[in-house]
C-alpha positions in Angstrom: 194.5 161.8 184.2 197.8 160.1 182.9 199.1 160.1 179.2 201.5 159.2 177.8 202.8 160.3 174.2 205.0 157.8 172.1 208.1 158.7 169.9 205.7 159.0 166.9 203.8 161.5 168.6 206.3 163.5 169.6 208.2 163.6 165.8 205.3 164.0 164.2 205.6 167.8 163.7 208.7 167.1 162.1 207.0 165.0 159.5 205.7 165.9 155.8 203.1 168.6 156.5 201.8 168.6 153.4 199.5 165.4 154.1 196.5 166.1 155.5 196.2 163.8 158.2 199.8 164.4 159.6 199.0 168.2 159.6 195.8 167.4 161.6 197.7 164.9 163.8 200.5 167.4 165.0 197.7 170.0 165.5 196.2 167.8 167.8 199.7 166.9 169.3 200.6 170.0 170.0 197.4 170.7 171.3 197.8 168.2 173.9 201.1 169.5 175.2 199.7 172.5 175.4 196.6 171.3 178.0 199.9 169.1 180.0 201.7 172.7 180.2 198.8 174.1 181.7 198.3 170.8 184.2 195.1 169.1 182.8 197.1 166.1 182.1 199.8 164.2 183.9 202.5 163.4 181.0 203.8 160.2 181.8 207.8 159.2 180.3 210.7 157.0 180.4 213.8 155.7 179.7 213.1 153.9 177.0 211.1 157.0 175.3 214.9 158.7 176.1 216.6 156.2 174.6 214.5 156.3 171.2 214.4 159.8 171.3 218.1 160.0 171.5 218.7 157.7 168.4 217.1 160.3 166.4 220.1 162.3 164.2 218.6 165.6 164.2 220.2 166.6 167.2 218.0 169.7 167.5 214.5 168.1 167.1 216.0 165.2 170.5 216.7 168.5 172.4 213.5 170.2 171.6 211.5 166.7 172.3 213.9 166.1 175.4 213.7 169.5 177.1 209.8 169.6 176.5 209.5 166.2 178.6 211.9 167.0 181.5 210.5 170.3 182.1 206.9 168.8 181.6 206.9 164.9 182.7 205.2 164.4 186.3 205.9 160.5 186.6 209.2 159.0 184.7 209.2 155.5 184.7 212.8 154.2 185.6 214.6 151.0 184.8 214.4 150.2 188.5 211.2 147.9 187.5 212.8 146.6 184.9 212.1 142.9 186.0 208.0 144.0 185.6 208.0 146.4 182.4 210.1 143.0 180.8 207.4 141.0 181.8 204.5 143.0 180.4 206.4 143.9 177.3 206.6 140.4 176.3 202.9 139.4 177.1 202.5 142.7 174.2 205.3 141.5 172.0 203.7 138.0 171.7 200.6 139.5 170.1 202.7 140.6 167.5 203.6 144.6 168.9 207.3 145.4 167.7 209.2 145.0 170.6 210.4 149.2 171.1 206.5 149.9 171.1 206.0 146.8 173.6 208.1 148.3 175.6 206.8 151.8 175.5 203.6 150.5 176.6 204.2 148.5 179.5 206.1 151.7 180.6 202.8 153.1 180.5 200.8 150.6 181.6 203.3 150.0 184.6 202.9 153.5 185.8 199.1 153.0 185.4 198.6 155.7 182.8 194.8 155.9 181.4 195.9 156.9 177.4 198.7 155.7 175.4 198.8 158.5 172.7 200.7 157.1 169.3 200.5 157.9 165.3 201.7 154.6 164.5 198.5 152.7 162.7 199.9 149.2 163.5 200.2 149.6 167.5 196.8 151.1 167.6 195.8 148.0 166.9 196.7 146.8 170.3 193.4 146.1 172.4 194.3 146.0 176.5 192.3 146.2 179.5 195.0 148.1 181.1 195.3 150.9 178.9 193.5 152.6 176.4 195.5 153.2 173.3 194.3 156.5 170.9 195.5 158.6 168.1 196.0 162.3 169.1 192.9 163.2 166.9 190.6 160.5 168.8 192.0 161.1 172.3 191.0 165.6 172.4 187.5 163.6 170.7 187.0 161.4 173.4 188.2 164.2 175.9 185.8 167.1 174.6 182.6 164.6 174.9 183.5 164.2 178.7 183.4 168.0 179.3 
């Protein structure tokens, strides 16, 4: 099974602990890298999740989130298809999806992942029929009712 973890998801332990549903979300972050060290999942990246993760200014949370998804990734979605991840980033954008997070989801849904994992509220409102977009929390839910 394919997933693929957004910028969100991957900063949110460096977020304001103190807030319960932050705390509860990086639990079930890290959780989830945990089960794609140990090969349950198939992480899913790509250059534009490198290119958003090296904007960020704390140069040792990029290297932490950097090293964690070239050691761990087991598809990276180039900018060969560029042509095709533009296409299906602007079907996503024109529903309203900010175009970075369009973008990071036709990455995924051009590499044909199965879960788009992201903290941010707003995307999860994005309904496709290509991917299934979850909240950390929601996605080891869904996943424990399988087993």
């Amino acid at each position: 099974m394919r997933i693929y973890l957004d910028n969100c998801c991957y900063n949110r332990p460096y977020d304001d602990q103190t807030q319960m549903t932050i705390s509860l979300e990086t639990q079930a972050k890290l959780y989830i890298q945990d089960c794609v060290c140990k090969g349950e999942y198939e992480l899913v990246s790509s250059f534009i999740l490198f290119y958003e993760i090296s904007k960020n200014p704390n140069t040792a949370h990029t290297q932490s989130i950097l090293n964690y998804i070239q050691k761990y990734s087991a598809l990276f979605v180039s900018d060969n298809d560029i042509v095709e991840i533009e296409l299906i980033a602007a079907g996503i954008q024109s529903s309203g999806i900010k175009k970075m997070d369009a973008w990071h989801v036709a990455c995924a849904i051009s590499a044909k992942t199965d879960y788009f994992l992201t903290t941010d509220k707003r995307l999860l409102k994005y309904n496709s029929e290509k991917i299934i977009l979850l909240n950390p929390i929601e996605f080891i839910s869904i996943m424990e009712d399988k087993q």
